[in-house]
N, C-alpha and C positions, 0 to 999 in steps of 0.2 A: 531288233536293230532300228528299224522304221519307227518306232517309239520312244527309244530311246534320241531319236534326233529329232523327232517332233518336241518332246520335252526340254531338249536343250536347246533346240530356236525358241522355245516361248520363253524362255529362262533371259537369253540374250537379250530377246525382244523388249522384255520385261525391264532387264536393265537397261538397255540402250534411250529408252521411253522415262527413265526414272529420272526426279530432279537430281539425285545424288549423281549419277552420270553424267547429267547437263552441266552442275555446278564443278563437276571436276574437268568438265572440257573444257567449257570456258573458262577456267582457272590456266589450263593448261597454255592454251591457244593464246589467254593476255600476255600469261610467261615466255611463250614462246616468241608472240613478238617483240617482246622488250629484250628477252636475249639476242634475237638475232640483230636488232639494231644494234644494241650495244656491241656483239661480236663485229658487226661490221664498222663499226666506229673502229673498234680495235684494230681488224687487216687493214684497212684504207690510210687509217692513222701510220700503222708501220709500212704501209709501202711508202707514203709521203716522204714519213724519217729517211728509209734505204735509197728512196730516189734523192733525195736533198744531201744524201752521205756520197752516195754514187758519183753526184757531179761536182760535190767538193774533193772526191778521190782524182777526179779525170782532169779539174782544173789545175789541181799538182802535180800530175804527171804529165800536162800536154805544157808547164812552166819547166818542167826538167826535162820533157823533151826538147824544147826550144834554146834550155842552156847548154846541152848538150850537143846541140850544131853551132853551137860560137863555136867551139873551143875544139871542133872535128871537123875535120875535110869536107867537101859536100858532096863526097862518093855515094852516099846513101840515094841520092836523087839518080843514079845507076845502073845498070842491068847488073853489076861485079855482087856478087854476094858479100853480103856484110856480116861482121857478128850484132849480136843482138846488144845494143844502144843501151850502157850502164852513165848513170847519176857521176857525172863528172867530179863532184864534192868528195864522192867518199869512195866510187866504183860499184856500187850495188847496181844489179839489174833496173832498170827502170818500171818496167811492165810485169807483171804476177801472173800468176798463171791462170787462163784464161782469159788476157786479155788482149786485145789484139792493135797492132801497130803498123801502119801502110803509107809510103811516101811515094806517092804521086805525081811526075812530071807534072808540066803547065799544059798539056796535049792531053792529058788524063788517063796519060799510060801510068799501069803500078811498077813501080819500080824494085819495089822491095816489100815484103809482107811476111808480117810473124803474128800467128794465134788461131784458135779454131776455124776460121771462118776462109771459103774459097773465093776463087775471084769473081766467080759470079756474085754470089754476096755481098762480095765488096763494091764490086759496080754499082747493084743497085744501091746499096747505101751511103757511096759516094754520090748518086744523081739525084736523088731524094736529100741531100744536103747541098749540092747545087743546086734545084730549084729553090727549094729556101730562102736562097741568097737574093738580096735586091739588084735589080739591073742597072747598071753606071755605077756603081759603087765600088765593084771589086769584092775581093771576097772574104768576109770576116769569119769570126769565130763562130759555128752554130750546134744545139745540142741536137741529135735524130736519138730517138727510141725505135728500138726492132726488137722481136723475137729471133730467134735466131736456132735453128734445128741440127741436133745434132746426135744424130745417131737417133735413141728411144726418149730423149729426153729435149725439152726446148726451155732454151733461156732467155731472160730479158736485160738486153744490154742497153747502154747508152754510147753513143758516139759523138764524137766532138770530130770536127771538121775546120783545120786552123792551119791558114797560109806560112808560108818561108820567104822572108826576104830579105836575104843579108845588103851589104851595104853595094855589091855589084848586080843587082838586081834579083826581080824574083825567080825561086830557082824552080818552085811547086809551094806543094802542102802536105800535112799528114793529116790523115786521119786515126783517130785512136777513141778505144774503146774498151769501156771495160762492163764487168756484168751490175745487173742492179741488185741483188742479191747471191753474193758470193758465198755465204756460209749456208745459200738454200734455206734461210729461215721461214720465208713466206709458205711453202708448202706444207711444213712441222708446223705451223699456226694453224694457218687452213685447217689444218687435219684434226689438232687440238681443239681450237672451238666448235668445229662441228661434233665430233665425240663429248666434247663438257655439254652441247645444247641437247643432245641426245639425250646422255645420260639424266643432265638434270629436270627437263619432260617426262623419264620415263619415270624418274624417281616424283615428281610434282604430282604427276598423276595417278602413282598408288597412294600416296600419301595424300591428295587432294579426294582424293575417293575416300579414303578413310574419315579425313576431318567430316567431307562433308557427309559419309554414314553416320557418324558420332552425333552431326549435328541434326541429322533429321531422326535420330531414334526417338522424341517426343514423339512427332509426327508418326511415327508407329506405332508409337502407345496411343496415341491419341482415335486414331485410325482402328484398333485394337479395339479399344471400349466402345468407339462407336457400333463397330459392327457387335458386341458382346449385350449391347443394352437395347433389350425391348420396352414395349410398354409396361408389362407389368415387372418388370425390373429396372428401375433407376437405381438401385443403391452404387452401381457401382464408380467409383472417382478415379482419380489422377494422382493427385498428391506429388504434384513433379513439384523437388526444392531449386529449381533454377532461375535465378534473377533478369533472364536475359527476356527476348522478343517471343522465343516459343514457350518462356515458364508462364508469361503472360497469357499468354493462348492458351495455355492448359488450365490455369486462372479461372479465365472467363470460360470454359470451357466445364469446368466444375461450377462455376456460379448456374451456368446455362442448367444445369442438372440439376441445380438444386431446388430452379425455379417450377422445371419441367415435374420434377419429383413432387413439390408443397402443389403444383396446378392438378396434377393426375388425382392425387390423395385429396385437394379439395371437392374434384370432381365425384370418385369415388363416394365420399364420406357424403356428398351433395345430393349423388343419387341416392345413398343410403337412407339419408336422413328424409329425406322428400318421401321416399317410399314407404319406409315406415311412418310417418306423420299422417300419410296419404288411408296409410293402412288402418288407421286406429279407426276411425269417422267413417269408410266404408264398411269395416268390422260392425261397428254399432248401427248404422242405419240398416244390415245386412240380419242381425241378430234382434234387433225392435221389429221389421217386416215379418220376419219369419216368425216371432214371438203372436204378433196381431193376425198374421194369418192361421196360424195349429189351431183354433178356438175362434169362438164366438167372442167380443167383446161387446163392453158397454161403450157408448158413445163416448163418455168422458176415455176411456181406454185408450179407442184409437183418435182422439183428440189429442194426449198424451204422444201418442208414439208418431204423429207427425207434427208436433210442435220437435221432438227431438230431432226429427230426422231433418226437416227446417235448419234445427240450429246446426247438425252437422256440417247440413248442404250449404249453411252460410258461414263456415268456419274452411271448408273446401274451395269455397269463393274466394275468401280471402285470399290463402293460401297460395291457390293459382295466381291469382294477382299480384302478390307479391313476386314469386317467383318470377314471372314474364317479365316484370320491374326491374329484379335483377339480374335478368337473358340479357334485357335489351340494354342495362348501367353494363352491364360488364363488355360487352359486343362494341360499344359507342356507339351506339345506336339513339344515345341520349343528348340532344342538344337545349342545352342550357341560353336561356336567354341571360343575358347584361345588360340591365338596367339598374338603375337609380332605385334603390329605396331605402325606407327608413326600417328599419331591425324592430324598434319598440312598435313601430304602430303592426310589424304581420304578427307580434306577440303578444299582443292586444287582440287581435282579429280571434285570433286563435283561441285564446281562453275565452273570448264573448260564445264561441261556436263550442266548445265542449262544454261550457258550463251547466248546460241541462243534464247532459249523459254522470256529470259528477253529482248535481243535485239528485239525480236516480242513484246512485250508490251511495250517498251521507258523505258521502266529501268535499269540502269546506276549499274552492278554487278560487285562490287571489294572486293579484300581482302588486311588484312591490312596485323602486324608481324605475321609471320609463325615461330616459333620457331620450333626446333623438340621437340616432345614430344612424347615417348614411352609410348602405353600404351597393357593391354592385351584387347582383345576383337573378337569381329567377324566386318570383314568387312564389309560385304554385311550388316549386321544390323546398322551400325555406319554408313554405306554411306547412306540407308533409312533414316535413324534419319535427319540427315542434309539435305537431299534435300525432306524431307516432311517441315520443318523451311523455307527453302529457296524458295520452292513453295509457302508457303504459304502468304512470304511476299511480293512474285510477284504479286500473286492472290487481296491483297486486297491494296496496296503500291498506292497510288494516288498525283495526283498534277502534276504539270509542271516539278518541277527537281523531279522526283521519282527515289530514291537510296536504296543498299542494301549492307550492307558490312557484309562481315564475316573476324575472328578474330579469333587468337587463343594464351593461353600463361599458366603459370602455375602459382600457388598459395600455396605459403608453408607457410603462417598466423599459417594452425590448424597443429592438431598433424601429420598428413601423407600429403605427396605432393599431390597435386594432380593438374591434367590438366584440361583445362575451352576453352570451344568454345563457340564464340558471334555472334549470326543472329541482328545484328541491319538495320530499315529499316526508315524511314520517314514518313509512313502513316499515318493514322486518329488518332491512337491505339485505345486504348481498356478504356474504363468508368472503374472504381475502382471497383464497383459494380456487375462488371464479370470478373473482376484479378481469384476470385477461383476458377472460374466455365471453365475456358480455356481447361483445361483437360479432362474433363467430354466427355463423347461421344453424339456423334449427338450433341453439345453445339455450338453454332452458336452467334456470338454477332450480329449481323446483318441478319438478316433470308432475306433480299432487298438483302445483297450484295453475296446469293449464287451463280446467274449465273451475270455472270462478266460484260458482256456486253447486258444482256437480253438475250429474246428466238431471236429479231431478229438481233443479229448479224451474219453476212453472212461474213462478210471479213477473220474470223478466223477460221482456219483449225482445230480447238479446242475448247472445252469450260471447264471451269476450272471454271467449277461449286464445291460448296464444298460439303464434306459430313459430317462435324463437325467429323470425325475419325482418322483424322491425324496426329492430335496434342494427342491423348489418345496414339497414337501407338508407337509415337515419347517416352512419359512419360514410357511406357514398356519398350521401348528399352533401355533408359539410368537406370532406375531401374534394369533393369537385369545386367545391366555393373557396377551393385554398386553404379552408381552417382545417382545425383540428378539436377532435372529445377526448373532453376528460371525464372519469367517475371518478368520486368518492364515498365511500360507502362504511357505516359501521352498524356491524349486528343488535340488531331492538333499535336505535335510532334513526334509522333513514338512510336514501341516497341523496346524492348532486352529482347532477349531469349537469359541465359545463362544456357550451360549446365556445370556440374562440375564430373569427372570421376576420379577415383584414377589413379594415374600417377606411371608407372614401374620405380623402382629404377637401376640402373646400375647392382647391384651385384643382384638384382630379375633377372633382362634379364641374366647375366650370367648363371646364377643357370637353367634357362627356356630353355635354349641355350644345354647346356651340356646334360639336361636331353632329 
């Protein structure tokens, strides 16, 4: 039993604490008060009507009680008991039941009195319409409101208090009065709007609760996947068809996952690939040691087997270095200078400094028009960019005339100028079928042509092995500079690698200049 109630206060708690519960009270509670204003606009409104009917009821009858003593004796001012005072015009009663009629000597004895109310009552509610009255004046006509007890029940009457003065002077007054709600409507209202505010809260807020579970069940699902999706499971989505504020959220909410899932799988695929890249070159420098150690060799031998292990250990260098390169672009760890320079003269710079490493491989490196083109950037990253291109096309460029040209010029087609540099080369290129994939790291179209010449080439002071990270790094660099790469590539004739970078306008340089 003790469990069973521990369970159902967390259950309450739970709801009580829930926005579905929050959004249906205060649905309820704004409802609530705009019905009770409005109810109360309603009773306040009809007691005005009843009171404003009441004293147009009392001003016609305290007119027919007035015609009613022309035309009668003036016994009524009396101790002799009288009958009850009928409408001279036609003989009807004057007074209805429940209301009450008292004629008052000028000494403020009652003289005659007909209706619920006793003479104590009467007193008071004749003295309280004599103070009323203004002093030197005399005594005119005035309205008194009273409750008035009677028996289990209390009523609200009105009184009018109106002198008598035939033409041999004054004789007294009457007082008369009648109720301010005779058909007791005020009660049956009362009673009616509070039951309709009742009712309509109680119904507001099952059905306020509903709407608003309806409208939070996203928020469940949402709430749902959350808790269902680990690391090594993203796949799972949302797929909510709703046009409103929470389909959006669940929108961005599968974007968020989509991004979470390509970063995990880049990750994944990042260590993979590092590790096995890592693996190949420890493999070999692990298998040439062990090789030169089983046995005696000849000096040329192990001359041999660390020239290799060299180029492994300088292919591992790289490698690490790239990667850190791309720790520290991907982290923002990388801050780019903005300055002023001209595009053709860092791609000039660039092929004067590779052009020995291409004269050691038979490749034929020229450049075409060198326009000036200002642009902003950082140097050192723009001269990377271009002689990671220009490596590259050295590294794979084959055939008898093997050439590479670079190129540079500008393009005012789109809406903003901007400047374009060309690595075109002669080589194999590249199948269509890894045009997207060039970028991608560790991404190799040829996994044969990473070491250039084999493990045994001896004649080169180098090996220009790749690491598939050259061309990712090259993609950062022009993305940070705002451009954008293009390749084009067809099988036996060659690549072009164009890049395209916003180009400094005359009056930008100035402006860059002065500041």
């Amino acid at each position: 039993m003790l469990s069973i109630l521990k369970r159902l206060s967390t259950r309450i708690n739970s709801l009580t604490h829930s926005i579905r519960f929050r959004l249906a009270l205060w649905f309820v509670i704004v409802l609530g008060i705009v019905l009770v204003a409005f109810s109360a606009f309603i009773y306040f409104r009809q007691v005005a009507d009843l009171r404003e009917a009441a004293i147009g009821r009392l001003e016609l009858k305290g007119r027919r009680v007035i015609g009613f003593l022309r035309f009668s004796n003036q016994d009524y001012f009396q101790h002799t008991p009288l009958m009850f005072p009928s409408d001279p015009n036609n003989g009807e009663p004057i007074l209805q039941e429940g209301d009450v009629l008292v004629f008052v000597n000028t000494n403020g004895q009652i003289m005659q009195n007909w209706g619920p109310i006793d003479a104590n009552g009467i007193n008071q509610i004749i003295g309280v319409s004599l103070r009323n009255q203004t002093p030197g004046i005399g005594i005119r006509n005035s309205l008194v409101s009273a409750t008035v007890s009677g028996g289990t029940t209390r009523s609200q009457y009105l009184f009018m208090l109106s002198p008598v003065s035939p033409d041999n002077g004054q004789l007294g007054y009457f007082l008369i009065g009648n109720l301010v709600d005779p058909a007791n409507q005020l009660p049956r209202l009362l009673a009616s709007l509070s039951l309709g505010i009742l009712l309509t809260l109680l119904i507001a807020l099952v059905g306020g609760f509903w709407l608003a579970d309806r409208a939070m069940r996203p928020v469940k699902t949402i709430t749902h996947a959350a808790q269902a999706i680990s690391e090594t499971d993203l796949s799972l989505r949302l797929h909510l068809e709703q046009k409103d504020e929470l389909g959006e959220l669940a929108d961005t909410f599968d974007e968020m996952l989509n991004r979470l899932q390509a970063a995990f799988e880049r990750q994944r695929q990042f260590t993979a690939d590092a590790s096995h890249e890592l693996r190949t070159p420890l493999t070999i420098v692990d298998l040439e040691t062990s090789r030169a150690l089983a046995n005696h060799r000849t000096p040329q031998e192990y001359e041999r087997v660390l020239k290799v292990v060299q180029s492994e250990n300088q292919m591992m260098i790289r490698m690490v270095v790239n990667l850190l390169t791309l720790a520290r672009m991907d982290a923002g760890q990388v801050t780019l200078k903005n300055e002023e320079l001209d595009l053709s003269d860092i791609a000039l710079e660039v092929v004067e400094r590779m052009a020995p490493l291409a004269s050691r491989e038979n490749v034929r490196l020229s450049v075409g028009e060198l326009p000036e083109l200002p642009v902003l950037g950082d140097r050192q990253y723009l001269a990377q960019m271009l002689t990671n291109l220009v490596e590259n096309g050295i590294k794979y460029t084959s055939g008898e005339d093997k050439r590479i040209q670079v190129e540079t010029g500008s393009d005012s087609s789109g809406k903003d100028r901007q400047a374009w540099v060309r690595v075109i080369d002669n080589g194999p290129g590249i199948p269509p079928e890894h045009l997207p994939h060039v970028f991608d790291r560790f991404y190799q179209v040829d996994k044969a042509r990473t070491r250039k010449n084999g493990e045994e080439d001896e004649d080169n002071d180098q090996n220009y092995s790749g690491t598939g990270l050259g061309l990712s790094i090259v993609q950062w660099i022009v993305q940070a500079h705002g451009g954008k790469i293009q390749v084009e590539s067809e099988v036996g004739k060659g690549s072009t690698f164009t890049i395209l970078i916003p180009m400094l306008l005359r009056e930008m340089a100035l402006e860059s200049n002065q500041s």
